[in-house]
N, C-alpha and C positions, 0 to 999 in steps of 0.2 A: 535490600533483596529485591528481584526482580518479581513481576506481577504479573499475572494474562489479566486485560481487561477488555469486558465488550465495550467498543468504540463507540463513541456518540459522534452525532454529523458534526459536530462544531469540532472536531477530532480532524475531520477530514483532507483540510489542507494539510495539516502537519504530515498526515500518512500520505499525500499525492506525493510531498517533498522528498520524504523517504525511500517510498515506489522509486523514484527519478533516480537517487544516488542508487540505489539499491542495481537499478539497471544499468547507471552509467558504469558500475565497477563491473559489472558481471554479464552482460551482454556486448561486446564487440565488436559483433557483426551489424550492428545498430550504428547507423550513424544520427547525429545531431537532429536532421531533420526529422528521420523515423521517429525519434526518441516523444520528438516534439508533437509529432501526429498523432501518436497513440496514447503522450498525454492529452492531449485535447479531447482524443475522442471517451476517453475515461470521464471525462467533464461532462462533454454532450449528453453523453448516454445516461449519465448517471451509476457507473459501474457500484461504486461506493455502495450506494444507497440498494441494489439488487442484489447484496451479499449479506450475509451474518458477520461484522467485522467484529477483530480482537487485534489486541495491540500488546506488546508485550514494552512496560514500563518500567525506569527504576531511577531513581531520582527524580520526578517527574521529567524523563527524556523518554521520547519512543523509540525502541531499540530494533523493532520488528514488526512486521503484521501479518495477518491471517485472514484469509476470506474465506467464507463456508457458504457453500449454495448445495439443498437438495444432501445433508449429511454429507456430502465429500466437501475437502479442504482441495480448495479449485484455486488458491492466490499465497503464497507464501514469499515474503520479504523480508530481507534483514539489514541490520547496516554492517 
Protein backbone atom coordinates (compact mmCIF):
# COMPACT_ATOMS: atom_id res chain seq x y z
CA UNK A 1 0.00 0.00 0.00
CA UNK A 2 1.04 3.30 -0.83
CA UNK A 3 1.96 6.04 2.01
CA UNK A 4 2.13 10.11 2.22
CA UNK A 5 5.20 10.68 4.24
CA UNK A 6 6.91 14.03 5.47
CA UNK A 7 10.23 13.94 3.81
CA UNK A 8 13.37 14.12 5.58
CA UNK A 9 16.48 16.22 3.96
CA UNK A 10 18.52 12.95 3.45
CA UNK A 11 15.21 12.26 1.20
CA UNK A 12 16.23 14.96 -0.92
CA UNK A 13 18.28 13.71 -3.57
CA UNK A 14 15.99 10.92 -4.45
CA UNK A 15 12.92 13.59 -4.80
CA UNK A 16 15.49 16.18 -7.03
CA UNK A 17 15.83 12.68 -9.24
CA UNK A 18 12.09 12.38 -9.35
CA UNK A 19 11.44 16.21 -9.91
CA UNK A 20 13.94 15.71 -13.16
CA UNK A 21 11.97 12.50 -14.71
CA UNK A 22 8.84 13.98 -13.49
CA UNK A 23 9.71 17.09 -15.75
CA UNK A 24 11.53 15.33 -18.44
CA UNK A 25 8.07 13.37 -19.32
CA UNK A 26 5.71 16.24 -18.92
CA UNK A 27 7.37 19.47 -19.74
CA UNK A 28 8.49 19.68 -23.57
CA UNK A 29 8.84 23.01 -24.10
CA UNK A 30 11.98 22.49 -21.75
CA UNK A 31 14.92 21.68 -23.23
CA UNK A 32 17.99 19.82 -21.73
CA UNK A 33 19.69 22.82 -20.77
CA UNK A 34 16.64 24.58 -19.05
CA UNK A 35 16.01 21.46 -17.42
CA UNK A 36 19.44 21.53 -16.11
CA UNK A 37 19.34 25.29 -14.79
CA UNK A 38 16.50 25.06 -12.85
CA UNK A 39 17.83 21.97 -11.43
CA UNK A 40 20.66 23.73 -10.26
CA UNK A 41 19.00 26.46 -9.07
CA UNK A 42 16.59 24.29 -6.81
CA UNK A 43 20.26 23.28 -5.22
CA UNK A 44 21.50 26.88 -4.73
CA UNK A 45 18.43 28.11 -3.21
CA UNK A 46 17.65 25.45 -1.21
CA UNK A 47 14.09 25.00 -2.65
CA UNK A 48 13.72 21.55 -0.80
CA UNK A 49 14.37 22.78 2.54
CA UNK A 50 11.86 26.25 2.20
CA UNK A 51 8.76 23.88 1.81
CA UNK A 52 6.88 21.34 3.92
CA UNK A 53 7.86 18.15 1.74
CA UNK A 54 5.86 14.84 1.56
CA UNK A 55 6.59 12.05 -0.62
CA UNK A 56 4.10 9.49 -1.49
CA UNK A 57 5.86 5.81 -1.03
CA UNK A 58 5.36 2.18 -1.59
CA UNK A 59 7.79 -0.49 -1.51
CA UNK A 60 10.20 1.90 -0.22
CA UNK A 61 10.18 3.65 -3.95
CA UNK A 62 9.16 7.23 -4.18
CA UNK A 63 6.32 7.43 -6.47
CA UNK A 64 5.58 11.43 -6.04
CA UNK A 65 5.97 14.62 -4.16
CA UNK A 66 4.36 17.55 -2.61
CA UNK A 67 5.60 20.70 -1.50
CA UNK A 68 3.43 23.02 0.84
CA UNK A 69 4.48 26.58 1.59
CA UNK A 70 2.19 28.96 3.62
CA UNK A 71 -1.08 26.15 3.52
CA UNK A 72 -1.15 25.90 -0.33
CA UNK A 73 0.41 22.86 -2.02
CA UNK A 74 2.87 25.11 -4.37
CA UNK A 75 5.10 21.75 -5.88
CA UNK A 76 3.36 18.60 -7.19
CA UNK A 77 5.30 15.60 -8.92
CA UNK A 78 4.76 12.21 -9.96
CA UNK A 79 6.52 9.60 -11.87
Amino acid sequence: MAVIVLTSADRHPQLLELWEQSVRASHHFLNDEQIMKIRQQIIQHGYFDQVQLFHVEHQQQILGLMGILNKASNTVYCV
